[in-house]
N, CA, C and O atoms as CSV, one atom per row, in Angstrom:
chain,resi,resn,atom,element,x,y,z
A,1,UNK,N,N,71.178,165.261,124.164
A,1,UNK,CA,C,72.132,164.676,123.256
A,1,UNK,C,C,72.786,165.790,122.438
A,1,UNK,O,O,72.198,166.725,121.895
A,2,UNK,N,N,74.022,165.553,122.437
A,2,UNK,CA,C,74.638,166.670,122.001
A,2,UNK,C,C,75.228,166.462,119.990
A,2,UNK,O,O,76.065,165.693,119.518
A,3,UNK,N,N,74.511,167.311,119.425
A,3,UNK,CA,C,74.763,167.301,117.742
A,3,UNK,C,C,75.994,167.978,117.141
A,3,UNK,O,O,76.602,169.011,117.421
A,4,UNK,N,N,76.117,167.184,116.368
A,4,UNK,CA,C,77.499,167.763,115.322
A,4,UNK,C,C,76.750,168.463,114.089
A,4,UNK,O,O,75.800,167.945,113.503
A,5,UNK,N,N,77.384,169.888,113.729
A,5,UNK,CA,C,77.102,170.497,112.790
A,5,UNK,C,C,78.328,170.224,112.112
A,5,UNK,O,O,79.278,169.656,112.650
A,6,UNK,N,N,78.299,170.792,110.452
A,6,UNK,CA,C,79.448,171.252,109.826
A,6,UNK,C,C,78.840,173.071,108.875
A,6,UNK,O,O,77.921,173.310,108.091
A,7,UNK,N,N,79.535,173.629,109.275
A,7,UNK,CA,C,79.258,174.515,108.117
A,7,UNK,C,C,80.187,175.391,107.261
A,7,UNK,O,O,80.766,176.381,107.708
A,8,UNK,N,N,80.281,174.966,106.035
A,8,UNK,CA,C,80.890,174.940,105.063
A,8,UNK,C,C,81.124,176.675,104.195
A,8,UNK,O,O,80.579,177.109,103.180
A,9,UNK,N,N,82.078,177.269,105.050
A,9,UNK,CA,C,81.787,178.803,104.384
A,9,UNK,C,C,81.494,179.634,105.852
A,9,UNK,O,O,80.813,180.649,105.999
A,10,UNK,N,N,82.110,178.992,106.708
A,10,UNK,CA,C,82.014,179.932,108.113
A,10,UNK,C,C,83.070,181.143,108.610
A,10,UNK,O,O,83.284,181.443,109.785
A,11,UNK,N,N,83.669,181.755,107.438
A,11,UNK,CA,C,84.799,182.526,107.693
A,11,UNK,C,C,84.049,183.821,107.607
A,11,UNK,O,O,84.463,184.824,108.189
A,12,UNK,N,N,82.697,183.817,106.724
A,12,UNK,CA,C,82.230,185.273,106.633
A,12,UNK,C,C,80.623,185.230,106.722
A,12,UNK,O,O,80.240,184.120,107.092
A,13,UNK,N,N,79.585,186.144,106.482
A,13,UNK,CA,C,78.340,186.217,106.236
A,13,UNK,C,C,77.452,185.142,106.994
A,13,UNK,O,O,77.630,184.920,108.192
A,14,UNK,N,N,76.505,184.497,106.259
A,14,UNK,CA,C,75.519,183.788,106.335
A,14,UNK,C,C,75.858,182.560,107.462
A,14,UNK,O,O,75.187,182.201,108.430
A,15,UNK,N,N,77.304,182.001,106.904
A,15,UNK,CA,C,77.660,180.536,106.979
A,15,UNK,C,C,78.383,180.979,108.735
A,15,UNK,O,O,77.913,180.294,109.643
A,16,UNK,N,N,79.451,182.052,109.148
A,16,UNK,CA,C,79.971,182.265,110.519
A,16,UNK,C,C,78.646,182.936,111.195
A,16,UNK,O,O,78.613,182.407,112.306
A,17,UNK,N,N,77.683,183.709,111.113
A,17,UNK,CA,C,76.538,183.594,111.953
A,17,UNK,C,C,75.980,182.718,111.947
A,17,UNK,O,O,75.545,182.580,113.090
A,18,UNK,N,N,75.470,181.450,110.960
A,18,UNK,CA,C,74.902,180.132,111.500
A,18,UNK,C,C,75.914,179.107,112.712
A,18,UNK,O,O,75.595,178.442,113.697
A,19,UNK,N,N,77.165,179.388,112.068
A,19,UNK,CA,C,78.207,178.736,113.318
A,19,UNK,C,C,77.826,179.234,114.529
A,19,UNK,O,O,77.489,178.474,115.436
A,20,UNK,N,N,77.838,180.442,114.655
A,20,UNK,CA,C,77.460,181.171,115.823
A,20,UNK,C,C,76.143,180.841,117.133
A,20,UNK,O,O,76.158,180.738,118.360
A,21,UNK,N,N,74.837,180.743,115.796
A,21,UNK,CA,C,74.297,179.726,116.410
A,21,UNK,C,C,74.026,178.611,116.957
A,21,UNK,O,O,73.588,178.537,118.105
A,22,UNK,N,N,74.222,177.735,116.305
A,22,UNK,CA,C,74.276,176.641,115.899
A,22,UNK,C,C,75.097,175.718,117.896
A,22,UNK,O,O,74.736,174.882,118.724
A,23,UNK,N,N,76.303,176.677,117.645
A,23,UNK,CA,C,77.210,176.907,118.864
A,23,UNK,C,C,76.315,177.052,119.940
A,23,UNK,O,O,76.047,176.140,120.722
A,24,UNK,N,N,75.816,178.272,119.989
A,24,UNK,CA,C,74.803,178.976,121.310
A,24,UNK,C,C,73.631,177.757,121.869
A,24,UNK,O,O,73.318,177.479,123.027
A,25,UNK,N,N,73.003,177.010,120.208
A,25,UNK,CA,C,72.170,175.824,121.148
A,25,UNK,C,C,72.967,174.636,121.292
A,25,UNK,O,O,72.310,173.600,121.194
A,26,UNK,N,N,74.196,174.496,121.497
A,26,UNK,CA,C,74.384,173.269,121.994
A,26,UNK,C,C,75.379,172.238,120.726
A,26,UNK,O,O,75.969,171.177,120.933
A,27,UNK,N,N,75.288,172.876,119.684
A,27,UNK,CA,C,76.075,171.619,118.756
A,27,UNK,C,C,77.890,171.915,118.848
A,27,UNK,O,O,78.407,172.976,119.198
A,28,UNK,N,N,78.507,170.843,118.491
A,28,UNK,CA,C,79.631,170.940,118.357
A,28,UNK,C,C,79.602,171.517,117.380
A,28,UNK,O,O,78.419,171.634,117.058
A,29,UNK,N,N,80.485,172.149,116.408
A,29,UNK,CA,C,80.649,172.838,115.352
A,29,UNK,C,C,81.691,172.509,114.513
A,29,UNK,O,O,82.835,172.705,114.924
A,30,UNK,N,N,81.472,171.928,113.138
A,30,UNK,CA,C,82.829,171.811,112.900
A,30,UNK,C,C,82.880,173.202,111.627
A,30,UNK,O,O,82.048,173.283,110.723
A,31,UNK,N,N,83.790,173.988,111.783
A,31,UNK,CA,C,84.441,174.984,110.727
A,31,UNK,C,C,85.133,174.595,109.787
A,31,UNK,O,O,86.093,173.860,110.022
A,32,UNK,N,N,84.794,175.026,108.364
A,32,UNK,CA,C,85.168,174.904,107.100
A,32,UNK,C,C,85.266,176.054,106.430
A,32,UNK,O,O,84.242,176.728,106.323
A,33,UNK,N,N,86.741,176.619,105.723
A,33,UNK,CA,C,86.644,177.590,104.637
A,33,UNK,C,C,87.813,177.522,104.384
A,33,UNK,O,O,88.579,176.694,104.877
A,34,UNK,N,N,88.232,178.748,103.239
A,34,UNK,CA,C,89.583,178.771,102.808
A,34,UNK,C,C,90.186,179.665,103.786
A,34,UNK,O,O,91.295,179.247,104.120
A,35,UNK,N,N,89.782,180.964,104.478
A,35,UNK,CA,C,90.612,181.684,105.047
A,35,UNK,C,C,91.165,181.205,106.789
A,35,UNK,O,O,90.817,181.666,107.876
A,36,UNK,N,N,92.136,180.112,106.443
A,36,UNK,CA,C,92.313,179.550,108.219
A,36,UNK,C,C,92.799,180.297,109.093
A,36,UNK,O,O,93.313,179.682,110.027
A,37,UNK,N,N,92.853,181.878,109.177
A,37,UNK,CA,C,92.609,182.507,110.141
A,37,UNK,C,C,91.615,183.119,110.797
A,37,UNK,O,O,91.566,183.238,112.021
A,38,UNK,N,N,90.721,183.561,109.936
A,38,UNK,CA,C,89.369,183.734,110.076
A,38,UNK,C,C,88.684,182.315,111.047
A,38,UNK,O,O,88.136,182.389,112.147
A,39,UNK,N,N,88.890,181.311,110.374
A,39,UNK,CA,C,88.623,180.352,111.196
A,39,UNK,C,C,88.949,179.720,112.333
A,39,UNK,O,O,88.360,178.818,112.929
A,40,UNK,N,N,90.201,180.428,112.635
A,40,UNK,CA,C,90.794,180.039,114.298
A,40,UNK,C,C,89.930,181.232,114.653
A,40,UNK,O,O,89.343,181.012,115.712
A,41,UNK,N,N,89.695,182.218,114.226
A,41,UNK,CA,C,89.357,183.617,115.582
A,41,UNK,C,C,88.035,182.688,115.706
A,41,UNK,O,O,87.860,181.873,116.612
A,42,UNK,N,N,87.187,182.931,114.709
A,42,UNK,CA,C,85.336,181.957,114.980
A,42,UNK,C,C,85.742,180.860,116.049
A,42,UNK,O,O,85.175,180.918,117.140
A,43,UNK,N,N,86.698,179.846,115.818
A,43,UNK,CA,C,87.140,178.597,116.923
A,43,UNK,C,C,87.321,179.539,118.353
A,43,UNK,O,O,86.731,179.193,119.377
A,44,UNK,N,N,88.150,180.699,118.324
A,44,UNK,CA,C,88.173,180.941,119.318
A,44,UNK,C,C,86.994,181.302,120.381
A,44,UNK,O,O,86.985,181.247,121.610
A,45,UNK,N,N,85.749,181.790,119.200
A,45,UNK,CA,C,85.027,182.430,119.546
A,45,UNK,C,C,83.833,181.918,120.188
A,45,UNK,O,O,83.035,182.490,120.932
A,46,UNK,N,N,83.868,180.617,119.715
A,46,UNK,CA,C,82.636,179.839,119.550
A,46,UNK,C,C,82.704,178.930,121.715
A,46,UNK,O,O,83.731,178.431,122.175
A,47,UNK,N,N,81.577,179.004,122.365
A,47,UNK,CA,C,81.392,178.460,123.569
A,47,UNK,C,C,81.760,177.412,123.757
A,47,UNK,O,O,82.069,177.070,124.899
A,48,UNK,N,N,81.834,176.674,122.839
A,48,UNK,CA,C,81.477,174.828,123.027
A,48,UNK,C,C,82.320,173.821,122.430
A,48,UNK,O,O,81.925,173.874,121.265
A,49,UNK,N,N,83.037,173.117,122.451
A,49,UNK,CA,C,83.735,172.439,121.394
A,49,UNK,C,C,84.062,172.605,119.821
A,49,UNK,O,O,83.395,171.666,119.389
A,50,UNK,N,N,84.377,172.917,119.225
A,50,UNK,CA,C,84.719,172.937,117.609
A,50,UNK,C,C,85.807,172.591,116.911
A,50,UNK,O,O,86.856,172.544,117.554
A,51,UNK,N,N,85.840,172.363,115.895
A,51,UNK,CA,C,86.599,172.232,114.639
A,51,UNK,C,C,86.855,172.765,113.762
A,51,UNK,O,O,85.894,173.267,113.179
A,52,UNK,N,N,88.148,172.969,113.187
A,52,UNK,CA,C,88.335,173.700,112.143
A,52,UNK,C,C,89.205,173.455,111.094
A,52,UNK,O,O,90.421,173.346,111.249
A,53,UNK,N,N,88.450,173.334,109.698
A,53,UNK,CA,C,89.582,172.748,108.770
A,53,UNK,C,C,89.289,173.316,107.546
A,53,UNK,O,O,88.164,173.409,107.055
A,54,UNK,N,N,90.566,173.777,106.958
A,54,UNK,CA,C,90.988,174.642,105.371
A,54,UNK,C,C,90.216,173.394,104.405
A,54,UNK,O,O,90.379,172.220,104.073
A,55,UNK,N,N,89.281,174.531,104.223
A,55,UNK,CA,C,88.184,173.292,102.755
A,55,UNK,C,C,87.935,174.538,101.947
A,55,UNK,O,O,87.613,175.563,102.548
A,56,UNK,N,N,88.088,174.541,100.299
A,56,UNK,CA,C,88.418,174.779,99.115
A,56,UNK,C,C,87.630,174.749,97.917
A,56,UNK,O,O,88.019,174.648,96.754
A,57,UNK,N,N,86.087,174.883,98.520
A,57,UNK,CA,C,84.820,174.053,97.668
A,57,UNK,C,C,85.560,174.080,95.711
A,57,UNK,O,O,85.371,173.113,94.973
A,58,UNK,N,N,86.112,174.974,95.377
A,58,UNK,CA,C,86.682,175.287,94.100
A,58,UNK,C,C,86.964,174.332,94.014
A,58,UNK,O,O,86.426,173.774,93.058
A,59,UNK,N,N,87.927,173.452,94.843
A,59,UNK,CA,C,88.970,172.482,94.700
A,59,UNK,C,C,88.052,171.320,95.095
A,59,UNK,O,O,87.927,170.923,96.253
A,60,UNK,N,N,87.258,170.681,93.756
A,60,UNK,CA,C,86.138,169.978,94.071
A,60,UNK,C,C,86.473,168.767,94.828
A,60,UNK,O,O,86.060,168.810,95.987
A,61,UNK,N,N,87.411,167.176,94.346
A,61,UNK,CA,C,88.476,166.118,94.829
A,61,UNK,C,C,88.509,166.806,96.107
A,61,UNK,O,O,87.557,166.562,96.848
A,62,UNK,N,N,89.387,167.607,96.527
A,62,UNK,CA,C,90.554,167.890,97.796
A,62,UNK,C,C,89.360,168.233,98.179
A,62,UNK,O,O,89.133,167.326,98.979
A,63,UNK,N,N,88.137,169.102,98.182
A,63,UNK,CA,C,87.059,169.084,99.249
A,63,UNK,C,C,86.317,167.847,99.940
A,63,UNK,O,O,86.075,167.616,101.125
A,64,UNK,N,N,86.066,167.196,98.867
A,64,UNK,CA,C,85.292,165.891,99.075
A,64,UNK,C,C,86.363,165.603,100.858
A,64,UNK,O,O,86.130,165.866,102.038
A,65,UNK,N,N,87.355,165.041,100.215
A,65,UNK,CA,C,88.355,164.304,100.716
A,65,UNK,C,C,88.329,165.035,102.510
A,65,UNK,O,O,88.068,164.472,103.573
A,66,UNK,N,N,88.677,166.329,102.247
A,66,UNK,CA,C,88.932,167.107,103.628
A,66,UNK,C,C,87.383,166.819,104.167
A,66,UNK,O,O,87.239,166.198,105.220
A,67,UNK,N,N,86.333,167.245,103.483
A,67,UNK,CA,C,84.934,167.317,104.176
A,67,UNK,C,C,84.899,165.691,105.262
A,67,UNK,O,O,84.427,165.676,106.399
A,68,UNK,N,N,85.471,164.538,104.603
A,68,UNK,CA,C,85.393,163.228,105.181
A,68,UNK,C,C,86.219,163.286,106.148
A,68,UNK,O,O,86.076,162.525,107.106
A,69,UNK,N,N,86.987,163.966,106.110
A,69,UNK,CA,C,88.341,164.154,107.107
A,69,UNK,C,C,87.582,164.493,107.879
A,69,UNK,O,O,87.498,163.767,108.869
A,70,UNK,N,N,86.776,165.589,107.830
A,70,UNK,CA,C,86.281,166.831,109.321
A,70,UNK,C,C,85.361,165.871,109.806
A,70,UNK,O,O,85.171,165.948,111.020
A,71,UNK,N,N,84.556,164.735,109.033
A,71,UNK,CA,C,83.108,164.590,109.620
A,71,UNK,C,C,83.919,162.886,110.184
A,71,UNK,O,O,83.233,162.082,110.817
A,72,UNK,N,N,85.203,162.620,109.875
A,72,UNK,CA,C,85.660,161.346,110.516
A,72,UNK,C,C,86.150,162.142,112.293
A,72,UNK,O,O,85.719,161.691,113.354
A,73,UNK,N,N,87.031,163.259,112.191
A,73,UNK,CA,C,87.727,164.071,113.067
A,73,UNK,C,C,86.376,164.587,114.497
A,73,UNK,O,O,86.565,164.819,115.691
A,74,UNK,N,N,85.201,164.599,113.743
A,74,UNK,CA,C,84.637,164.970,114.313
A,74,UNK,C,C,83.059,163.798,115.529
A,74,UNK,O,O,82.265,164.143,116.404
A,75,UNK,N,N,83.310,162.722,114.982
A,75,UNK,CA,C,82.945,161.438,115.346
A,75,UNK,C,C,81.986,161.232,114.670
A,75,UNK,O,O,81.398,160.152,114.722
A,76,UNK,N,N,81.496,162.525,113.639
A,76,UNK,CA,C,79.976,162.146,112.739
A,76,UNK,C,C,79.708,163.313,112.143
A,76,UNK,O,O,80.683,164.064,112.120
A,77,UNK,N,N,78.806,163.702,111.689
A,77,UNK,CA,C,77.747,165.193,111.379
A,77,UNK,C,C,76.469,164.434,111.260
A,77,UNK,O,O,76.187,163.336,110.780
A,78,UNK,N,N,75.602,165.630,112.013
A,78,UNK,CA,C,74.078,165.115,111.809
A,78,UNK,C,C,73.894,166.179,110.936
A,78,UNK,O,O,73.019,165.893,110.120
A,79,UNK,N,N,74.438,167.483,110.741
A,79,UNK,CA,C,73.941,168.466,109.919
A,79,UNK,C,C,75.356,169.225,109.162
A,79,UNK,O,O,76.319,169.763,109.711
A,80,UNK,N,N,75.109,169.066,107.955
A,80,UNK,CA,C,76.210,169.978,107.025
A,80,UNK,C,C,75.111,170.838,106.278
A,80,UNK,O,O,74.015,170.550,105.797
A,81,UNK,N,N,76.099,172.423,106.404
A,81,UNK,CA,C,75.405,173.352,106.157
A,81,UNK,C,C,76.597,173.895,105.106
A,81,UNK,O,O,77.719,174.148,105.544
A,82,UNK,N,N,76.194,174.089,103.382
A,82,UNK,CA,C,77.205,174.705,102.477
A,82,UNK,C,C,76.499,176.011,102.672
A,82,UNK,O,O,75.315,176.299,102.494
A,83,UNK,N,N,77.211,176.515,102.958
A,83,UNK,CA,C,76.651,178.385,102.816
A,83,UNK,C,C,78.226,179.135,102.082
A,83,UNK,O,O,78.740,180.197,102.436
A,84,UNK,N,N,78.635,178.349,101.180
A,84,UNK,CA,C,79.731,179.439,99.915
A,84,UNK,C,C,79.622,178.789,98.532
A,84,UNK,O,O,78.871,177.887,98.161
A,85,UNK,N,N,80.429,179.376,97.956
A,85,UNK,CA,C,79.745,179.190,96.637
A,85,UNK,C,C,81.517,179.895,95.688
A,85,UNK,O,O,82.244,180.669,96.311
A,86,UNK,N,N,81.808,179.536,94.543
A,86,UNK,CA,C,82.378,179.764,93.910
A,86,UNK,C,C,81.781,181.128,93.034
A,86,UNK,O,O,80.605,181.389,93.286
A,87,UNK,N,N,82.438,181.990,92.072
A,87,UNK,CA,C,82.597,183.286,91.295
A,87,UNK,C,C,82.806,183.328,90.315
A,87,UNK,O,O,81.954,182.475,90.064
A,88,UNK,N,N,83.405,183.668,88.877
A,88,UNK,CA,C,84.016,183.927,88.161
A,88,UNK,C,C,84.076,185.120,87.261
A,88,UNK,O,O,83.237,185.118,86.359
A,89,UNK,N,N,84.764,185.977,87.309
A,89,UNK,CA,C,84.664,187.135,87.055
A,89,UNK,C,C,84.386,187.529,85.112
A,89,UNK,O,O,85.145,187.043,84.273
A,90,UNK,N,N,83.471,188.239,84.811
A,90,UNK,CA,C,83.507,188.559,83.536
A,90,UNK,C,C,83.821,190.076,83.309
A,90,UNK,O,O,82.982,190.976,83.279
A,91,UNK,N,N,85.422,190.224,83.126
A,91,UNK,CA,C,85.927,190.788,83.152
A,91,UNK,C,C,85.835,191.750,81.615
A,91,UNK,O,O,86.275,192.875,81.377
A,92,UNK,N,N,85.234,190.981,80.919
A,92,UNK,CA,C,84.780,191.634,79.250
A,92,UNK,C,C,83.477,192.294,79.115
A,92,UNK,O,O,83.021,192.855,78.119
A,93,UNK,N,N,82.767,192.085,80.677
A,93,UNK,CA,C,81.532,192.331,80.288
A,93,UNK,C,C,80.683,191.666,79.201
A,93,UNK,O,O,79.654,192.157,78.737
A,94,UNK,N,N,81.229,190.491,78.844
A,94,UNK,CA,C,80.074,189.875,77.985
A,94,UNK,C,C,78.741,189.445,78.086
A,94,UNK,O,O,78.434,188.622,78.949
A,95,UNK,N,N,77.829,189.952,77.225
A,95,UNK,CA,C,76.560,189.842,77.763
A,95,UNK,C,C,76.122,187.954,77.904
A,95,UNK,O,O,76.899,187.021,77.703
A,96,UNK,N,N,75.019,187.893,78.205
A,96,UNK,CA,C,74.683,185.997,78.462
A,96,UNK,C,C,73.797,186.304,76.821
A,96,UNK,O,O,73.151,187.326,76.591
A,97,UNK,N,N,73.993,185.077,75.788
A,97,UNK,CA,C,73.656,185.482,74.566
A,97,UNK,C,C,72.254,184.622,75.031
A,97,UNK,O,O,72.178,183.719,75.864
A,98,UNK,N,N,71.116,185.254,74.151
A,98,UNK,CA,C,69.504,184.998,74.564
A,98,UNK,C,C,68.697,186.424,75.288
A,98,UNK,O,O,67.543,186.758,75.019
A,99,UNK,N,N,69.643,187.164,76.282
A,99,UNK,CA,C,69.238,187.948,77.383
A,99,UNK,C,C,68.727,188.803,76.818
A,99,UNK,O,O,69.093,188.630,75.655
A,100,UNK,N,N,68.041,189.728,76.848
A,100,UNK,CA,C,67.437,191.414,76.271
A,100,UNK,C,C,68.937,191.958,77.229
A,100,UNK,O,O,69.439,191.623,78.302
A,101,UNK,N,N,69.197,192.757,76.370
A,101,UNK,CA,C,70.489,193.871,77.584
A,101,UNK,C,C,69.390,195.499,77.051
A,101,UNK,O,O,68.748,195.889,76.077
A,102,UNK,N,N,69.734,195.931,78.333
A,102,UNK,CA,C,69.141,197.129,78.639
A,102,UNK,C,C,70.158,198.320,78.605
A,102,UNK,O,O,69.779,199.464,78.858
């Protein structure tokens, strides 16, 4: 029986080597990130059927929405995998107040 993955953050690191796998045993794959070129080359790359769709985790609403899109597009998911994560830069260097700074 053949499984649907999703993994969420497959344009770089952790999240496009689990695609990778994931691919190699047998699941369809569906691809998620912001960079949709990165994500056609992985589509290209990948053995087996896949998917690929511009998701925005920042953009909390418009993710929800697209994530339902991919897992309707895709006839289901038995497995969603988030492997990204949002940043925000502290550009002042402000320390976290409580912390010992060294």
């Amino acid at each position: 029986m053949i499984k649907n993955a999703i993994v969420i953050g497959a344009t770089s690191g952790i999240g496009k080597e689990l695609a990778k796998i994931l691919s190699q045993h047998g699941y369809i794959v569906g691809l998620a990130g912001r960079r949709t070129h990165l994500l056609d080359e992985l589509r290209n790359e990948l053995s087996n059927n896949s998917f690929a769709k511009h998701i925005d985790i920042s953009q909390t609403d418009k993710a929800i929405k697209q994530l339902e899109e991919l897992i309707a597009e895709m006839g289901g998911a038995d497995v969603i995998v988030i492997s990204s994560g949002v940043g925000y830069l502290n550009k002042d260097l402000q320390m976290v107040p409580g912390k010992r700074n060294h």
